[in-house]
mmCIF entry with sequence, helices, sheets and N, C-alpha, C, O atoms, coordinates in Angstrom:
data_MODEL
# 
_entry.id   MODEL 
# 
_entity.id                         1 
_entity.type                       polymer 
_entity.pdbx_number_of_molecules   1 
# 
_entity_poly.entity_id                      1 
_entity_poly.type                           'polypeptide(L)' 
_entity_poly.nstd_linkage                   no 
_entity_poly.nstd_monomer                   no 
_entity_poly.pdbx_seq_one_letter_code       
;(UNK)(UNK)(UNK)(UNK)(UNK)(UNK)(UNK)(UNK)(UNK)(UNK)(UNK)(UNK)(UNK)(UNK)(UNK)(UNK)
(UNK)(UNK)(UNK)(UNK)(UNK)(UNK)(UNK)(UNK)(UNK)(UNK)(UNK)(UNK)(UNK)(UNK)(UNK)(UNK)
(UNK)(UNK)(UNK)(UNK)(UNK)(UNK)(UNK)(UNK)(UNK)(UNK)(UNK)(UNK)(UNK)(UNK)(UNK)(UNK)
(UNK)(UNK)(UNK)(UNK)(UNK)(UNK)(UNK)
;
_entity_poly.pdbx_seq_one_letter_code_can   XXXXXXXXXXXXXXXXXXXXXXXXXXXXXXXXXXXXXXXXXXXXXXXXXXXXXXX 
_entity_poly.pdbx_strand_id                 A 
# 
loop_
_entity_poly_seq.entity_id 
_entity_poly_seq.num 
_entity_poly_seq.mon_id 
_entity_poly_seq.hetero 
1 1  UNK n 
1 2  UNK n 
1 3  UNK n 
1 4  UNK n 
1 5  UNK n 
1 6  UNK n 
1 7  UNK n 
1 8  UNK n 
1 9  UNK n 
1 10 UNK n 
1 11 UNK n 
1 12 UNK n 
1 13 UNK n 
1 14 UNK n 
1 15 UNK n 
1 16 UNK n 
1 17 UNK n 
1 18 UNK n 
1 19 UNK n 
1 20 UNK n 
1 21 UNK n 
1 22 UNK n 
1 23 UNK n 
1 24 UNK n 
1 25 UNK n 
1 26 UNK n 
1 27 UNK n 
1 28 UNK n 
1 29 UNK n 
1 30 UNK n 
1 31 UNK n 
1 32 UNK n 
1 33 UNK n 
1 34 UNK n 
1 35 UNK n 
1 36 UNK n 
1 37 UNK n 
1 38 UNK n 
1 39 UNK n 
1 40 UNK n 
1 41 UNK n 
1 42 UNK n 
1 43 UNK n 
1 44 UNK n 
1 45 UNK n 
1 46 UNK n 
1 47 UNK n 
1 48 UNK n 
1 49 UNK n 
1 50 UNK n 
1 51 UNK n 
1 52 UNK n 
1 53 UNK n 
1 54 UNK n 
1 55 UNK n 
# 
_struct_asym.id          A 
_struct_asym.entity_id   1 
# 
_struct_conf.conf_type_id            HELX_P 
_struct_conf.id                      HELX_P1 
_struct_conf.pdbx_PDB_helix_id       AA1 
_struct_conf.beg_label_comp_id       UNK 
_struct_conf.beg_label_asym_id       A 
_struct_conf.beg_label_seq_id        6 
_struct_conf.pdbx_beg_PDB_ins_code   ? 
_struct_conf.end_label_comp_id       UNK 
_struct_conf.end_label_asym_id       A 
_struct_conf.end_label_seq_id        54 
_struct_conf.pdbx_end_PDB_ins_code   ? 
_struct_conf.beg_auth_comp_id        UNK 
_struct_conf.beg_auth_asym_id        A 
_struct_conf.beg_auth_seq_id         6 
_struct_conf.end_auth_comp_id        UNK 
_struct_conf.end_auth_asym_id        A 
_struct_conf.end_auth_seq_id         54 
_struct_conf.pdbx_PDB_helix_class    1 
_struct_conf.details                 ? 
_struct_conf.pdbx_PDB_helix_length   49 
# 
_struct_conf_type.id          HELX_P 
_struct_conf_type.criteria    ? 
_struct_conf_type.reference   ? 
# 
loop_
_atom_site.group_PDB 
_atom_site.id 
_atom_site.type_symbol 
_atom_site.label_atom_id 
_atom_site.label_alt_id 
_atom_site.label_comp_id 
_atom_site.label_asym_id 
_atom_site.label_entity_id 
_atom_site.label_seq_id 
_atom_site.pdbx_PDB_ins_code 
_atom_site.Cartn_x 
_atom_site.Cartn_y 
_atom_site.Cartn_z 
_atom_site.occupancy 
_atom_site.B_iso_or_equiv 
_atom_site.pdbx_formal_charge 
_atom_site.auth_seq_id 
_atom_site.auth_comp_id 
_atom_site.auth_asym_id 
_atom_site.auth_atom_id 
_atom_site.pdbx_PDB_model_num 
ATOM 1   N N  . UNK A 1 1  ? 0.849   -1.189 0.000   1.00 0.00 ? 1  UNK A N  1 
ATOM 2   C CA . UNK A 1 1  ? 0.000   0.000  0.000   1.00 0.00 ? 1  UNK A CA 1 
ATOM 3   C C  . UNK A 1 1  ? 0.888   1.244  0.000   1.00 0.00 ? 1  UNK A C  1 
ATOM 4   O O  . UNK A 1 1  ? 2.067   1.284  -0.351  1.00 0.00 ? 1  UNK A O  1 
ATOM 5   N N  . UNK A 1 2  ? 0.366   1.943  0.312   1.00 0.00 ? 2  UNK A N  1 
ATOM 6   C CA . UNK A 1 2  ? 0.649   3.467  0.573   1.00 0.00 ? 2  UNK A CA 1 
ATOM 7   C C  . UNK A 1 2  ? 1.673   3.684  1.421   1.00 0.00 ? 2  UNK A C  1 
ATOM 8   O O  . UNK A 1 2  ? 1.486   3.089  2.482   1.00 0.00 ? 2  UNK A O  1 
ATOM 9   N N  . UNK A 1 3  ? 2.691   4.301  1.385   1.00 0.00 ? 3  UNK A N  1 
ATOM 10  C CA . UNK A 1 3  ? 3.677   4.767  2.698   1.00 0.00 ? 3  UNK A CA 1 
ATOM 11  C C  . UNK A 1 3  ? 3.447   6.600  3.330   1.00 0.00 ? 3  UNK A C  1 
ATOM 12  O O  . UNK A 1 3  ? 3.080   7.648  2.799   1.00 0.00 ? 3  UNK A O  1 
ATOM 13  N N  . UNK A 1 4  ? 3.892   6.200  4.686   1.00 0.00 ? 4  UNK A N  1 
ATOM 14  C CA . UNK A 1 4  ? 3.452   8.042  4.666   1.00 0.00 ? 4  UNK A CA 1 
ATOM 15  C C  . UNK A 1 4  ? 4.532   9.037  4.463   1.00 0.00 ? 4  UNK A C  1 
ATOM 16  O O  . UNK A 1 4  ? 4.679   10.073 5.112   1.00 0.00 ? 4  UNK A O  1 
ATOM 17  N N  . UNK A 1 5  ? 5.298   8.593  3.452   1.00 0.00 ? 5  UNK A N  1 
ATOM 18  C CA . UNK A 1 5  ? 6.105   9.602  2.594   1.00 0.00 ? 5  UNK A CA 1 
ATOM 19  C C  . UNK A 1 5  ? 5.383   10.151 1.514   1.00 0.00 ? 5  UNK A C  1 
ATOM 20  O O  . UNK A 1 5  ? 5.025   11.283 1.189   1.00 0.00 ? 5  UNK A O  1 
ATOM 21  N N  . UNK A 1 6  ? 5.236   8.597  0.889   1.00 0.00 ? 6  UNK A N  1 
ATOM 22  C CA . UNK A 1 6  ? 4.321   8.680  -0.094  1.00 0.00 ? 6  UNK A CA 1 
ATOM 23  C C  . UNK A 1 6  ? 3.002   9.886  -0.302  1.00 0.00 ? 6  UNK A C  1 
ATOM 24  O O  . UNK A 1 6  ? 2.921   10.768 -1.158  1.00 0.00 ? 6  UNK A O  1 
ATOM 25  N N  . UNK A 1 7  ? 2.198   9.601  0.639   1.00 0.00 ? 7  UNK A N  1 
ATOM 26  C CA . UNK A 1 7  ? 0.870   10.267 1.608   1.00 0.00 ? 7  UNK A CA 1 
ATOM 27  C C  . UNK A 1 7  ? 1.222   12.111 1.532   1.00 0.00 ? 7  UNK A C  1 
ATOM 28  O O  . UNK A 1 7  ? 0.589   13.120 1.218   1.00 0.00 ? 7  UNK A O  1 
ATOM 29  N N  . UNK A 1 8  ? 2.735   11.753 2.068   1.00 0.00 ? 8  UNK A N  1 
ATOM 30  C CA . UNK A 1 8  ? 3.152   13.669 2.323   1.00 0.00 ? 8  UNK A CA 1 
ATOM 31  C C  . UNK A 1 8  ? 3.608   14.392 1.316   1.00 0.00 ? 8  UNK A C  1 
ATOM 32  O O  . UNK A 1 8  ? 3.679   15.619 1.382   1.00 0.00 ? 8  UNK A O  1 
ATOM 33  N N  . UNK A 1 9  ? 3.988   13.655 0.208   1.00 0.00 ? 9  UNK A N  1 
ATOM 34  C CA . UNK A 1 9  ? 4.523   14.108 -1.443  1.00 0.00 ? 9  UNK A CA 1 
ATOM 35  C C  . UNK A 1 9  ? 3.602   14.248 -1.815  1.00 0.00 ? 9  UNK A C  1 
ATOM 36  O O  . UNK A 1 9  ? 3.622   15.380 -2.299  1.00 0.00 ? 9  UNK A O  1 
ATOM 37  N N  . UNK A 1 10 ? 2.196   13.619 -2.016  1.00 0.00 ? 10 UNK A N  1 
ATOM 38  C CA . UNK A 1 10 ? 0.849   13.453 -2.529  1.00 0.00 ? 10 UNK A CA 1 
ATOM 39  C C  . UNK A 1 10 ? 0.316   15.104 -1.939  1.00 0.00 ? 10 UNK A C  1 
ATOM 40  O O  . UNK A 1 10 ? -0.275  15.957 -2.602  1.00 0.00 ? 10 UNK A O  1 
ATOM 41  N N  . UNK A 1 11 ? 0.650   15.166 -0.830  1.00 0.00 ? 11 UNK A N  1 
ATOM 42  C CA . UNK A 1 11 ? 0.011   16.326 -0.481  1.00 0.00 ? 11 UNK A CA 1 
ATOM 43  C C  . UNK A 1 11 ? 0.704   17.652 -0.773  1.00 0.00 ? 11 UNK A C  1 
ATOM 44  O O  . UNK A 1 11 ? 0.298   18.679 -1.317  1.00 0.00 ? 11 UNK A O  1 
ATOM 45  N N  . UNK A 1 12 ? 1.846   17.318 -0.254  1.00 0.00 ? 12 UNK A N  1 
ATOM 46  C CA . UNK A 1 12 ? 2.634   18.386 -1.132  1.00 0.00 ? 12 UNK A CA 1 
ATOM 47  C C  . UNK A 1 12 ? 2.131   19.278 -2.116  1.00 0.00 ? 12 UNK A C  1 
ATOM 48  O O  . UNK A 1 12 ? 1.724   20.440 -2.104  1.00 0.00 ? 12 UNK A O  1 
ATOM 49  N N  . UNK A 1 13 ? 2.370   17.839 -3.503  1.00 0.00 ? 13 UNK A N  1 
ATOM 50  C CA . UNK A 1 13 ? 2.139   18.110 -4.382  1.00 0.00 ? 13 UNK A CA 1 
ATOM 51  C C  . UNK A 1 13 ? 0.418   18.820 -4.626  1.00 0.00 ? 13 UNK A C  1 
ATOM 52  O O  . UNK A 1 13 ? 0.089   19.526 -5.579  1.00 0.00 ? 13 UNK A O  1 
ATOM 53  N N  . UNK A 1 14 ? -0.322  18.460 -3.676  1.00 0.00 ? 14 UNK A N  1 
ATOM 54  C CA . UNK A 1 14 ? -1.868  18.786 -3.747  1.00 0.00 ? 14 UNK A CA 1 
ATOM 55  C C  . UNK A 1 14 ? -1.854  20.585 -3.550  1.00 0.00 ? 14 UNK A C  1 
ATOM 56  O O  . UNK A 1 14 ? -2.391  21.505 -4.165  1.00 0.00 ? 14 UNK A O  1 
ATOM 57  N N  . UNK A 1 15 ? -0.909  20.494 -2.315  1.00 0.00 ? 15 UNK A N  1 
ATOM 58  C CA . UNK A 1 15 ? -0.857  21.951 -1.819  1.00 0.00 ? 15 UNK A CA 1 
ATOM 59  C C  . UNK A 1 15 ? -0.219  23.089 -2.410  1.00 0.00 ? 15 UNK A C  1 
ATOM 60  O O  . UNK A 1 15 ? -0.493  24.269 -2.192  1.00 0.00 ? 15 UNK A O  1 
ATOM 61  N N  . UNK A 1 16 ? 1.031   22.433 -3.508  1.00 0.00 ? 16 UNK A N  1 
ATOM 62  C CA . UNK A 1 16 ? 1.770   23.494 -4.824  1.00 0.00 ? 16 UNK A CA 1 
ATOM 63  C C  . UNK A 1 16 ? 0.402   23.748 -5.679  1.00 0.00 ? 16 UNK A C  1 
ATOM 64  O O  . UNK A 1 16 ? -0.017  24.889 -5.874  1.00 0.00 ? 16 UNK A O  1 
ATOM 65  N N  . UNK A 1 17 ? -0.116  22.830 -6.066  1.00 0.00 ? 17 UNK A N  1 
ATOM 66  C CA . UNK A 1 17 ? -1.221  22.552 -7.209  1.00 0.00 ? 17 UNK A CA 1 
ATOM 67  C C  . UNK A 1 17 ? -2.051  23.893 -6.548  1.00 0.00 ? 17 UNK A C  1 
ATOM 68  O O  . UNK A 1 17 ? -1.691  24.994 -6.967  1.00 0.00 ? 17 UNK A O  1 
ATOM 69  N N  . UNK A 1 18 ? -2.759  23.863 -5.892  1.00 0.00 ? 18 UNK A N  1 
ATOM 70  C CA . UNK A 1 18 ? -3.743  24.595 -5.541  1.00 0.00 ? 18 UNK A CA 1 
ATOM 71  C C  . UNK A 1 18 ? -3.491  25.926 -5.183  1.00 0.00 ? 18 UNK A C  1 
ATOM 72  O O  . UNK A 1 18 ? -4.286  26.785 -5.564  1.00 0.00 ? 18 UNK A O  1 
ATOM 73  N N  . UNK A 1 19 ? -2.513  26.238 -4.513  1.00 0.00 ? 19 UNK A N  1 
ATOM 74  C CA . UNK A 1 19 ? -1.626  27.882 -4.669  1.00 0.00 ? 19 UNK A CA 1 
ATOM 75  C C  . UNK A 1 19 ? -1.763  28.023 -6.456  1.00 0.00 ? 19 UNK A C  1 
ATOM 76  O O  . UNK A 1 19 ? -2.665  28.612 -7.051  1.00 0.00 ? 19 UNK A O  1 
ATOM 77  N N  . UNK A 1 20 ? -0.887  27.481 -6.915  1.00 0.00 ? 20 UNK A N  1 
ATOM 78  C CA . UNK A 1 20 ? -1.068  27.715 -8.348  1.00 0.00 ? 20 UNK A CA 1 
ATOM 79  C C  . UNK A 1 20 ? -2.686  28.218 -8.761  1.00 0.00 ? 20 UNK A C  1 
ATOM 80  O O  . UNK A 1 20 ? -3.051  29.309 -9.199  1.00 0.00 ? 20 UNK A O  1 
ATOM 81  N N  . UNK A 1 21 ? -3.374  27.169 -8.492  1.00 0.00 ? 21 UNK A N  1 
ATOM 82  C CA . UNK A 1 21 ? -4.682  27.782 -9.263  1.00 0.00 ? 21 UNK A CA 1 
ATOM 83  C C  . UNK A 1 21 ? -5.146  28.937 -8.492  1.00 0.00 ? 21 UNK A C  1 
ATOM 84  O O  . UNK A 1 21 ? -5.900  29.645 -9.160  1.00 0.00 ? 21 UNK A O  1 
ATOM 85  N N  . UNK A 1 22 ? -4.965  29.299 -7.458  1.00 0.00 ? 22 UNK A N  1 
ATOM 86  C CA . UNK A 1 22 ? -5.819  30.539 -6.833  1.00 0.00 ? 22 UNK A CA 1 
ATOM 87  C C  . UNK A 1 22 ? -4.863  31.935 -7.385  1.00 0.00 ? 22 UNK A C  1 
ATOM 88  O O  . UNK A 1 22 ? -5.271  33.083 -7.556  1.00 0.00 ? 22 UNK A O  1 
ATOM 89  N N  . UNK A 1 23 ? -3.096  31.247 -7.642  1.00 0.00 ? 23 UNK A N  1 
ATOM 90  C CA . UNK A 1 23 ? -2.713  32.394 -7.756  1.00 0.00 ? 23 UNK A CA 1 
ATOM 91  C C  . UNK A 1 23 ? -3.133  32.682 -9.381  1.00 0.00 ? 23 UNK A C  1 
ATOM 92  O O  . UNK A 1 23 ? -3.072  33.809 -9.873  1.00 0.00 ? 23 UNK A O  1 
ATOM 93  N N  . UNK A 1 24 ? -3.450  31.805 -9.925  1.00 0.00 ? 24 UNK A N  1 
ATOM 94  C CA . UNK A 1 24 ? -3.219  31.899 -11.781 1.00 0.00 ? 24 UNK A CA 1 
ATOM 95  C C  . UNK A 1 24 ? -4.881  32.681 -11.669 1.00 0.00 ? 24 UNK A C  1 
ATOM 96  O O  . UNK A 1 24 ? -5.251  33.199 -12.723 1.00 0.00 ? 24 UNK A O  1 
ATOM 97  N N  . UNK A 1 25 ? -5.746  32.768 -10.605 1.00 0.00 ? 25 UNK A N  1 
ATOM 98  C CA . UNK A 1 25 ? -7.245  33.427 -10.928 1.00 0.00 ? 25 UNK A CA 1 
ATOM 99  C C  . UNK A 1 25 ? -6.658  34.442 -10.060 1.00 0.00 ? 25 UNK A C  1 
ATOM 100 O O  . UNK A 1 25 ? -6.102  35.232 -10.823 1.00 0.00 ? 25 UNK A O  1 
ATOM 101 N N  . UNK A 1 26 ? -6.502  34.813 -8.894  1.00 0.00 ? 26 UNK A N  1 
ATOM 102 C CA . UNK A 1 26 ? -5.788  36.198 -8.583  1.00 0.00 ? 26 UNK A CA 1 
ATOM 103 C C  . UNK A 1 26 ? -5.398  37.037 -9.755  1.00 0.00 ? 26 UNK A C  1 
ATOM 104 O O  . UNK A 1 26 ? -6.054  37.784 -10.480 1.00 0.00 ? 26 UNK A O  1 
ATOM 105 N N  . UNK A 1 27 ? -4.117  36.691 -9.728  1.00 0.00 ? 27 UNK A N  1 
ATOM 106 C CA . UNK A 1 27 ? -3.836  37.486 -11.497 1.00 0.00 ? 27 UNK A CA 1 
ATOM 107 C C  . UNK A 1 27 ? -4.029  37.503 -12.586 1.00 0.00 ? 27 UNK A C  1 
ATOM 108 O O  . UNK A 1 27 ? -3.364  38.239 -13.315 1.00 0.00 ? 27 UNK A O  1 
ATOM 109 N N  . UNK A 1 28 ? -5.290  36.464 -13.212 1.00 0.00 ? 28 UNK A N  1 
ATOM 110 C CA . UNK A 1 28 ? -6.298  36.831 -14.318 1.00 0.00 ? 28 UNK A CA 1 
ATOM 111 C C  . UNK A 1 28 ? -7.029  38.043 -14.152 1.00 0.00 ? 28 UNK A C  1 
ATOM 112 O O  . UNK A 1 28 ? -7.208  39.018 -14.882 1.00 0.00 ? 28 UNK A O  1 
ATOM 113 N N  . UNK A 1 29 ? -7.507  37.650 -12.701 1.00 0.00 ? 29 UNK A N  1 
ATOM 114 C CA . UNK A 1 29 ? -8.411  38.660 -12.112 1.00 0.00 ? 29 UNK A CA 1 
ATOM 115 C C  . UNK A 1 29 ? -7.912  40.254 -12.397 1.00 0.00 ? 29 UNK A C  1 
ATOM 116 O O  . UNK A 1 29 ? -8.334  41.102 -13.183 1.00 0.00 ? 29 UNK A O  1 
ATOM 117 N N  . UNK A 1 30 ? -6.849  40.270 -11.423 1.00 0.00 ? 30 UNK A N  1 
ATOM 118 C CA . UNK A 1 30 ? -6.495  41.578 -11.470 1.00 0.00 ? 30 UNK A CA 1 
ATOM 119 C C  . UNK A 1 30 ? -6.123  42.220 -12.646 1.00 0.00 ? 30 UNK A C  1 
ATOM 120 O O  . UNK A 1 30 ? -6.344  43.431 -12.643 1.00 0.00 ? 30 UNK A O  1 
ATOM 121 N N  . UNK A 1 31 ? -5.572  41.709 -13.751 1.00 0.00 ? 31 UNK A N  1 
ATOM 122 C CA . UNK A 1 31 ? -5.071  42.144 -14.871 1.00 0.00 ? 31 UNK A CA 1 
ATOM 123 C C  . UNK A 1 31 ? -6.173  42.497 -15.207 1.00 0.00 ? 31 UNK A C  1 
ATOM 124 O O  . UNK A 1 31 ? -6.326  43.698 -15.427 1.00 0.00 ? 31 UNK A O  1 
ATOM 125 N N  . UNK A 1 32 ? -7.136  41.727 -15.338 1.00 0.00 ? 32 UNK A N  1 
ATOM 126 C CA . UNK A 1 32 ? -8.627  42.307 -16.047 1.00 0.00 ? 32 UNK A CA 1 
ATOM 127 C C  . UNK A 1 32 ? -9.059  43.634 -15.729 1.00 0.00 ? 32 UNK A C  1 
ATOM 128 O O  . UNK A 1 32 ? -9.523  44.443 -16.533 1.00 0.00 ? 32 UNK A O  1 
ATOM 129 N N  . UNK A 1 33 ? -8.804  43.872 -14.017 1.00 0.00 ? 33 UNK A N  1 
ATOM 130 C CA . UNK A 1 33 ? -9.838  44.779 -13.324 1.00 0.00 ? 33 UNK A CA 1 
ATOM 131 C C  . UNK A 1 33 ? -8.232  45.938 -13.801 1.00 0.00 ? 33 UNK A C  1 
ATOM 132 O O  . UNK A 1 33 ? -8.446  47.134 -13.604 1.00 0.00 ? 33 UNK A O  1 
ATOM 133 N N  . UNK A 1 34 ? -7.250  45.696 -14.186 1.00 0.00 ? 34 UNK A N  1 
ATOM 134 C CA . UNK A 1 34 ? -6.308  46.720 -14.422 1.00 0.00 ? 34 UNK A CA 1 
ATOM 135 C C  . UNK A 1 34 ? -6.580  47.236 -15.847 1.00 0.00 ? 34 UNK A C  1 
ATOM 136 O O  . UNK A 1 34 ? -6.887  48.419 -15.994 1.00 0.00 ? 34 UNK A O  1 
ATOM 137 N N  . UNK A 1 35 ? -6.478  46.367 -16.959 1.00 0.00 ? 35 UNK A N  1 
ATOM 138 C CA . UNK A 1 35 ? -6.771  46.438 -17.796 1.00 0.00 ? 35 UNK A CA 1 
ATOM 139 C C  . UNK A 1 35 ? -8.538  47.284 -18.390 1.00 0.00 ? 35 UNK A C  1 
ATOM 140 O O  . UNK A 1 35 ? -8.797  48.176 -19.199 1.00 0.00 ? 35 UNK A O  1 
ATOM 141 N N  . UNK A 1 36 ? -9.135  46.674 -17.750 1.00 0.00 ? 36 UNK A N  1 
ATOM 142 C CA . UNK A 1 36 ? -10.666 47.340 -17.952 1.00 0.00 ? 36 UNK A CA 1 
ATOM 143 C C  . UNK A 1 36 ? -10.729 48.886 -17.606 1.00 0.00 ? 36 UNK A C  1 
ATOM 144 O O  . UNK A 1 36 ? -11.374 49.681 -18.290 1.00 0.00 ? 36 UNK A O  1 
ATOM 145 N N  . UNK A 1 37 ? -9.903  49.288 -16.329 1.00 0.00 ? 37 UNK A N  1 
ATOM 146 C CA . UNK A 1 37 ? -9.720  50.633 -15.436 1.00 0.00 ? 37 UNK A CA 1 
ATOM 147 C C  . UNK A 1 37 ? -8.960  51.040 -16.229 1.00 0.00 ? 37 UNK A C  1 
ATOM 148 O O  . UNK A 1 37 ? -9.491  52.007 -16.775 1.00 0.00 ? 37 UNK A O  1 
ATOM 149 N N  . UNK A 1 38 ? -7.652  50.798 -16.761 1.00 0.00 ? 38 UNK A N  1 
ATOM 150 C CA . UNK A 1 38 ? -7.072  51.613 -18.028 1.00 0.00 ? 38 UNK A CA 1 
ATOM 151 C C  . UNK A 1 38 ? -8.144  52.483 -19.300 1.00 0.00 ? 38 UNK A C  1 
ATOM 152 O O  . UNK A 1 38 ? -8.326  53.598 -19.789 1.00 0.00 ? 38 UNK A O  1 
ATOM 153 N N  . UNK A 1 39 ? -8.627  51.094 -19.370 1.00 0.00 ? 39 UNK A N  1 
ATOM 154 C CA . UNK A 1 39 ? -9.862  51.527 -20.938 1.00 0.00 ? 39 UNK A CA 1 
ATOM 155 C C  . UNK A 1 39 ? -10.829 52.286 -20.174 1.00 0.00 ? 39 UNK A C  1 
ATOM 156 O O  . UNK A 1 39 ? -11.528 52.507 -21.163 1.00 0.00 ? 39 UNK A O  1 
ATOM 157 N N  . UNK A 1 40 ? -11.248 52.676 -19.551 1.00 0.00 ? 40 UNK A N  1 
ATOM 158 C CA . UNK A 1 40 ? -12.248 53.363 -18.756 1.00 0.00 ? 40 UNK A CA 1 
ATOM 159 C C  . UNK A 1 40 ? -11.986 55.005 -18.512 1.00 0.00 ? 40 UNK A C  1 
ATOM 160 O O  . UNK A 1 40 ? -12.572 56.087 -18.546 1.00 0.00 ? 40 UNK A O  1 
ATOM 161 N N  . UNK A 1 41 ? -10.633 54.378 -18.234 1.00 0.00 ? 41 UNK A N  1 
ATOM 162 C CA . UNK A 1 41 ? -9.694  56.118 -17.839 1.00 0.00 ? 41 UNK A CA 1 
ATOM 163 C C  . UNK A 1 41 ? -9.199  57.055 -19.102 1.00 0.00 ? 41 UNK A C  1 
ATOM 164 O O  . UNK A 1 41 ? -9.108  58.269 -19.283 1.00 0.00 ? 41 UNK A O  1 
ATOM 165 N N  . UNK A 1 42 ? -8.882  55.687 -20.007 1.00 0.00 ? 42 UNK A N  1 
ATOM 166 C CA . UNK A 1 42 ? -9.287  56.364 -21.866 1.00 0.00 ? 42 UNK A CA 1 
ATOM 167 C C  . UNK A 1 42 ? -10.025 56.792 -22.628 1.00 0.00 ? 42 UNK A C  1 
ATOM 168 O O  . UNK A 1 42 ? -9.824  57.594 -23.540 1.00 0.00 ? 42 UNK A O  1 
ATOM 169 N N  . UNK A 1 43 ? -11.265 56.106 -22.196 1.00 0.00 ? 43 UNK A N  1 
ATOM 170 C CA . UNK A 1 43 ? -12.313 56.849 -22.659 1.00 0.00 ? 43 UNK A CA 1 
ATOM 171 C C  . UNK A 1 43 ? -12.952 57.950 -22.037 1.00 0.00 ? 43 UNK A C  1 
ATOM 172 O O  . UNK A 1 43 ? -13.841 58.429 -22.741 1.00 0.00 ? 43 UNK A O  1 
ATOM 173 N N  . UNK A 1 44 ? -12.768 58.556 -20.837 1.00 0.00 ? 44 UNK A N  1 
ATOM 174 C CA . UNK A 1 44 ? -13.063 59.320 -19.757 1.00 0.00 ? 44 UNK A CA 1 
ATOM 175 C C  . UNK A 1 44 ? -12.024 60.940 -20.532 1.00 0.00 ? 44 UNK A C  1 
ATOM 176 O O  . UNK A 1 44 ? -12.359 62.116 -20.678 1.00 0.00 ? 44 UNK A O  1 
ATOM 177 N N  . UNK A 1 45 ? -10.535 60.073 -20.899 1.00 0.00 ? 45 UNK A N  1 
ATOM 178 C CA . UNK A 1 45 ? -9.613  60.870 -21.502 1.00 0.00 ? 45 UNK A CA 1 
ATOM 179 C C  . UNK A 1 45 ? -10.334 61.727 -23.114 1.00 0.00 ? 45 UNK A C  1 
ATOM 180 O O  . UNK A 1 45 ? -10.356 62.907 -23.464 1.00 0.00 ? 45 UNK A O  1 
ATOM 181 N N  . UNK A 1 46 ? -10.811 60.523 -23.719 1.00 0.00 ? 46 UNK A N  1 
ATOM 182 C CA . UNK A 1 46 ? -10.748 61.209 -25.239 1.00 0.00 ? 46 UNK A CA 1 
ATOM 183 C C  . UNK A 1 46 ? -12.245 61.788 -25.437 1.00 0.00 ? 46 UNK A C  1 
ATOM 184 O O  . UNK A 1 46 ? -12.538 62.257 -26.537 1.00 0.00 ? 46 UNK A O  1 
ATOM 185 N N  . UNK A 1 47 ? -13.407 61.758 -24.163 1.00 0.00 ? 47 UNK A N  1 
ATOM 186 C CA . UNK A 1 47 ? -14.136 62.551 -24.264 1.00 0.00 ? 47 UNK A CA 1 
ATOM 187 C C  . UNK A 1 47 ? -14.075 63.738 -23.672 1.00 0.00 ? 47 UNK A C  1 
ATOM 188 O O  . UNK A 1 47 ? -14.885 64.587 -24.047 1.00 0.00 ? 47 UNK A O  1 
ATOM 189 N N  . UNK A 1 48 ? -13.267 64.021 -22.788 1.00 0.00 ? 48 UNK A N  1 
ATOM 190 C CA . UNK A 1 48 ? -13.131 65.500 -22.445 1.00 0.00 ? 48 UNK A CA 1 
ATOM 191 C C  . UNK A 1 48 ? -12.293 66.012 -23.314 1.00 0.00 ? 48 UNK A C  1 
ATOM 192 O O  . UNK A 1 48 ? -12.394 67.222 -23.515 1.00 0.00 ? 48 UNK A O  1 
ATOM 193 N N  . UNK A 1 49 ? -11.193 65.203 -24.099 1.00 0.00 ? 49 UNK A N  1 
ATOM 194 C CA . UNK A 1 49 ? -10.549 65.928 -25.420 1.00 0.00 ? 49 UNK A CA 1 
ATOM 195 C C  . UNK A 1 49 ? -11.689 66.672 -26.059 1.00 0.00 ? 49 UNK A C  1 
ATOM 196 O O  . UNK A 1 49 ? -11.829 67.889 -25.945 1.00 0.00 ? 49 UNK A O  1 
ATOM 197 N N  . UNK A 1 50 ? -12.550 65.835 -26.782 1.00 0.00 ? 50 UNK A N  1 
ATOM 198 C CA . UNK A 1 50 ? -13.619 66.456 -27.839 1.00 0.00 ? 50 UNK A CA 1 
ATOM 199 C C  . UNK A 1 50 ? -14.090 67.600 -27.282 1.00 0.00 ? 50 UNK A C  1 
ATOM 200 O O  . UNK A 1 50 ? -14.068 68.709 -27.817 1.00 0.00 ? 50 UNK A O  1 
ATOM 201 N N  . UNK A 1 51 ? -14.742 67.190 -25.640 1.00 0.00 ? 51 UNK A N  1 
ATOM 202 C CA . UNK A 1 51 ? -15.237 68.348 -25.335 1.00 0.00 ? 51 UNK A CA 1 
ATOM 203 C C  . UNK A 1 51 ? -14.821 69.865 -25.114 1.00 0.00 ? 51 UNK A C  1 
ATOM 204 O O  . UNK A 1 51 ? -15.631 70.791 -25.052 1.00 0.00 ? 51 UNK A O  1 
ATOM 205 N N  . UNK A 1 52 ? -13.174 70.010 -24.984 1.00 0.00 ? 52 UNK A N  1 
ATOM 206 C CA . UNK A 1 52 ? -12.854 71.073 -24.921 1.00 0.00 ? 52 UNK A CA 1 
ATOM 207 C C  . UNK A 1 52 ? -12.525 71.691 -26.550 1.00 0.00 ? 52 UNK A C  1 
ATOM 208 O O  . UNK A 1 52 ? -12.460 72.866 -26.912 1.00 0.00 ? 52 UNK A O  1 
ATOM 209 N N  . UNK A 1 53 ? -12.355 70.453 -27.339 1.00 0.00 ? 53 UNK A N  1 
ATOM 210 C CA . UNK A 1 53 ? -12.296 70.805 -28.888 1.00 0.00 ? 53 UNK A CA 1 
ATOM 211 C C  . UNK A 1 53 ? -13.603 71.825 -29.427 1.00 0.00 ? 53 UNK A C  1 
ATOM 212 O O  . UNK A 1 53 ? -13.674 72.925 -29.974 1.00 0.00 ? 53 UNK A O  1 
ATOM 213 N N  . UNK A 1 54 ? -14.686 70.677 -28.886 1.00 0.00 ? 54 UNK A N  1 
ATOM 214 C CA . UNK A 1 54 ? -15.971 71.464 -29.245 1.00 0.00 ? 54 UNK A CA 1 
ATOM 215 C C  . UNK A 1 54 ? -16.419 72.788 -28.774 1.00 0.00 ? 54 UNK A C  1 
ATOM 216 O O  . UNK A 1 54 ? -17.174 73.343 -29.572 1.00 0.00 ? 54 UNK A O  1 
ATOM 217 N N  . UNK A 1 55 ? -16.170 73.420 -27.734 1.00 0.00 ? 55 UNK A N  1 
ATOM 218 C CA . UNK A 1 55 ? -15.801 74.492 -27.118 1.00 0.00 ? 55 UNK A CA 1 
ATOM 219 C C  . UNK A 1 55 ? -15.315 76.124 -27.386 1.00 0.00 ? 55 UNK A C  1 
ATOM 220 O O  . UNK A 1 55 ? -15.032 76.849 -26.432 1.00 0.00 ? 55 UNK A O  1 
# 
């Protein structure tokens, strides 16, 4: 059967695995909410351009 080396590598390995996935949705996440707030702050930008154009 099983040894409890075995048992503690298994987990190990369970416990790298799963940091990984929370960190790989952490920083999907945030890039998005960085990325989206960029485009937001651009368009915020190139309508007060016009508006002082129009002016």
């Amino acid at each position: 059967m099983f040894e409890f080396q075995q048992y503690l590598g298994f987990l190990a390995f369970l416990t790298v695995l799963t940091i990984g996935f929370w960190l790989m949705i952490f920083l999907v996440s945030f890039v998005t909410y960085w990325v989206g707030g960029a485009l937001v702050e651009l368009a915020k930008e190139k309508k007060a351009r016009r508006k002082l154009e129009q002016a």
